[in-house]
N, C-alpha and C positions, 0 to 999 in steps of 0.2 A: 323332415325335408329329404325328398329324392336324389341324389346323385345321378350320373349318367357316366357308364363306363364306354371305354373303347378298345379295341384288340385290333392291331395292324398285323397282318403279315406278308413278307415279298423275300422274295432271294435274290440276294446281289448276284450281279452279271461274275462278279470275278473277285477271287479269295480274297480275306479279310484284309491279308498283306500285301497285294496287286497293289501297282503305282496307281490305281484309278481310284484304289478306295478312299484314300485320305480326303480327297474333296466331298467326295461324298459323308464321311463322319465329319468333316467341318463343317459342312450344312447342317447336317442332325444335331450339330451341339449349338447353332446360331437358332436354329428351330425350337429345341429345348427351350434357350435361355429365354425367347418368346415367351412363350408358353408359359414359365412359371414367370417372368415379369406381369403376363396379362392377368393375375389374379384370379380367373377362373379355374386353373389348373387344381385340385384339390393334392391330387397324389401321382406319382410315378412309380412303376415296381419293376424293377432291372430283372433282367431274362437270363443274366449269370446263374448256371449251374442248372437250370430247370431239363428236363427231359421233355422234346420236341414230339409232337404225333406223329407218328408214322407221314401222313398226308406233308407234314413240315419235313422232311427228309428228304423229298424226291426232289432231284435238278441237279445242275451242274455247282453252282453259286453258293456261299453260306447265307443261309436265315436271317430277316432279322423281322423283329417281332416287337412291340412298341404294345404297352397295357397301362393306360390313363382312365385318372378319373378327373370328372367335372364336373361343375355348379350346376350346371345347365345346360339344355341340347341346345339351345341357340347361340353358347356363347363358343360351344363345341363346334357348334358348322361355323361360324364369323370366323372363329381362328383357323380352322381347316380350309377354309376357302380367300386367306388374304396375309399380305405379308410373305417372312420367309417361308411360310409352309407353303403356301400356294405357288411360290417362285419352282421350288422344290419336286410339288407336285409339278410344274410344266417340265421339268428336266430330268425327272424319275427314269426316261428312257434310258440316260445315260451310263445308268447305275443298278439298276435293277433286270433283271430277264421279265422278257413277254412271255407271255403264257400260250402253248398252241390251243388252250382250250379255254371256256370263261374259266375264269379265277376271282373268287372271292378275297378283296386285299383288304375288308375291317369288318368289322361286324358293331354293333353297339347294340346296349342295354342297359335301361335301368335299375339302381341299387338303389336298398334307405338305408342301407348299412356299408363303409366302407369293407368293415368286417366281411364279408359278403365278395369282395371282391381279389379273385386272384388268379394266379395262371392259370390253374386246372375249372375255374369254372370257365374265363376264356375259351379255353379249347372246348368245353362244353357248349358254350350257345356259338361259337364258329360253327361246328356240328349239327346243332340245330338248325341251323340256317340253307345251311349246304342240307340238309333230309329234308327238311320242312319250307321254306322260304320266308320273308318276314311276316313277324308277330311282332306281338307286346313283347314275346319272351327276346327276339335276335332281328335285327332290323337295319338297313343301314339310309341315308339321309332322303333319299329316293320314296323309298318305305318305311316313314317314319310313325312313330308312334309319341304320345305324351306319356307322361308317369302316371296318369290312370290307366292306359292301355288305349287308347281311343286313336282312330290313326289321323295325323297331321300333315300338312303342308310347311316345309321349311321353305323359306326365302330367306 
């Protein structure tokens, strides 16, 4: 059975300890608790101590960086698109810096191995993506693909 990972990245508008932040990690932790109640959640892997790509260092704001796996790409867009995450996503201006140029803010791709999954391939198919555009290998819901490679329509 195939897995489907995800890689967020965005930089908060203002330091981790600014009075704006706390609302915002009280989102992220009601968003969280989504997530692993809607049982497609497979795994979460915390960004504590990892060493950011160069590309993640540039801005005013600190990083943050979100790398989930899931049962399935469908149950992946459902939850990304309703509930507190999509609340979130409509308020993300508040909390996060715009970009002067496009920005790539997730990437996804398919695993059969959780093994298989972690920060440093993260920032590997981010890369890919940003060189290449979507594939099978780095794609994101727009340019989707299934777990044989074939490209899909999400609704």
């Amino acid at each position: 059975m195939a897995f489907v990972a995800i890689y967020t990245v965005g930089r908060l508008k203002h330091p981790y300890d600014h009075s704006a932040s706390p609302d915002f990690f009280s989102v992220g932790n009601d968003v969280f608790r989504q997530a692993t109640k809607s049982g497609h959640m497979v795994d979460a892997f915390s960004s504590d101590g990892i060493s950011l790509p160069k590309e993640n260092t540039k801005g005013d704001g600190d990083p943050v960086l979100t790398l989930t796996v899931w049962k399935n790409l469908e149950s992946l867009y459902r939850f990304t698109y309703s509930g507190h995450h999509k609340q979130a996503l409509r308020d993300r201006s508040k909390w996060m810096e715009s970009y002067k140029d496009k920005h790539l803010s997730y990437v996804v791709w398919w695993t059969e191995k959780l093994s298989h999954v972690s920060w440093e391939e993260a920032f590997k198919r981010y890369d890919y993506y940003i060189q290449n555009g979507a594939s099978s290998t780095a794609f994101d819901f727009k340019h989707a693909f299934d777990e044989y490679g074939e490209a899909i329509l999400i609704k």
